[in-house]
N, C-alpha and C positions, 0 to 999 in steps of 0.2 A: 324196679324203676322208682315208686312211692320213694323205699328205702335213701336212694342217690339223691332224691332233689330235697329230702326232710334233711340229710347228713348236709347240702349244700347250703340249706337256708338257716338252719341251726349256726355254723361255720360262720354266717356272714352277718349275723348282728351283733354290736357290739352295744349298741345305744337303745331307749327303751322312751316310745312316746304313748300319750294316747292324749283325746279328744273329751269332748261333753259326752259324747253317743257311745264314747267306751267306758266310760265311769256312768253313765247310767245303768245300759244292761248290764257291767258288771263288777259292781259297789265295791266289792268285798275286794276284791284283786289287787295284788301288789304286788311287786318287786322285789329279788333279793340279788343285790351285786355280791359275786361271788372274790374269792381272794383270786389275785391275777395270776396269770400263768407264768411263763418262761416269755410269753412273746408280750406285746404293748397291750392285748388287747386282756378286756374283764368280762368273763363271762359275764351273765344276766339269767338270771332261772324266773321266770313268770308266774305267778299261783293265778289263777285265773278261778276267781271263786261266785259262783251265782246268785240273785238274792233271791232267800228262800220266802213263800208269801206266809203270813203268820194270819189268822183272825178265825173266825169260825168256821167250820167243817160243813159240808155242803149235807144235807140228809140225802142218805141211801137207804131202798126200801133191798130187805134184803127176802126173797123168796119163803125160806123156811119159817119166817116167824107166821104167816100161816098155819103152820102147823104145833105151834104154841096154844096151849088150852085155854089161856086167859088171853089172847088177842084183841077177837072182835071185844069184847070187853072195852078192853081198857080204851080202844080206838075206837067205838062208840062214847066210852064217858068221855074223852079228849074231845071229839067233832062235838058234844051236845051243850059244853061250855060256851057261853059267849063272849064275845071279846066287842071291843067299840075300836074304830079305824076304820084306815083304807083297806078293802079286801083281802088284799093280800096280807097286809099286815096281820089279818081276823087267820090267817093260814098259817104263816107264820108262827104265831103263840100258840095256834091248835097242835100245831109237829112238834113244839117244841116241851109242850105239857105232855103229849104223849109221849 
């Protein structure tokens, strides 16, 4: 069934719109009109590409470093540093020295 109504809807575009709310979610996406067939119409193949988020990586605490000989260490000297800020910001520099 999926199969019949994708081969229908593929079939019956021949033209290619989109909006603000389609070039938002998806920046990268373009268009390639293809070379025409035997009949009037030209195909259209869609790249529909996502935007990837780029900036800093979130900290994960990963289980096993527990079991690292120099841990509490280094993650005592990291917490004992002080930092001047908003609190969180004082967390922040703490995760990030460690």
């Amino acid at each position: 069934m999926y199969e019949v109504v994708l081969e229908v809807l593929v079939k019956g575009f021949d033209r290619v719109g989109c909006n603000d709310n389609w070039t938002a979610r998806l920046p990268g996406s373009y268009y390639q009109y293809l070379p025409h067939s035997p009949s009037d119409h030209s195909p259209v193949l869609s790249h529909l590409v996502t935007a990837t988020l780029r900036g800093p990586k979130p900290f994960r605490y990963f289980n096993y470093w527990m079991q690292c000989e120099r841990f509490k260490d280094v993650v005592q000297h990291a917490w004992s540093t002080a930092f001047q800020g908003h609190h969180m910001y004082q967390v922040v520099m703490k995760l990030k020295k460690a």
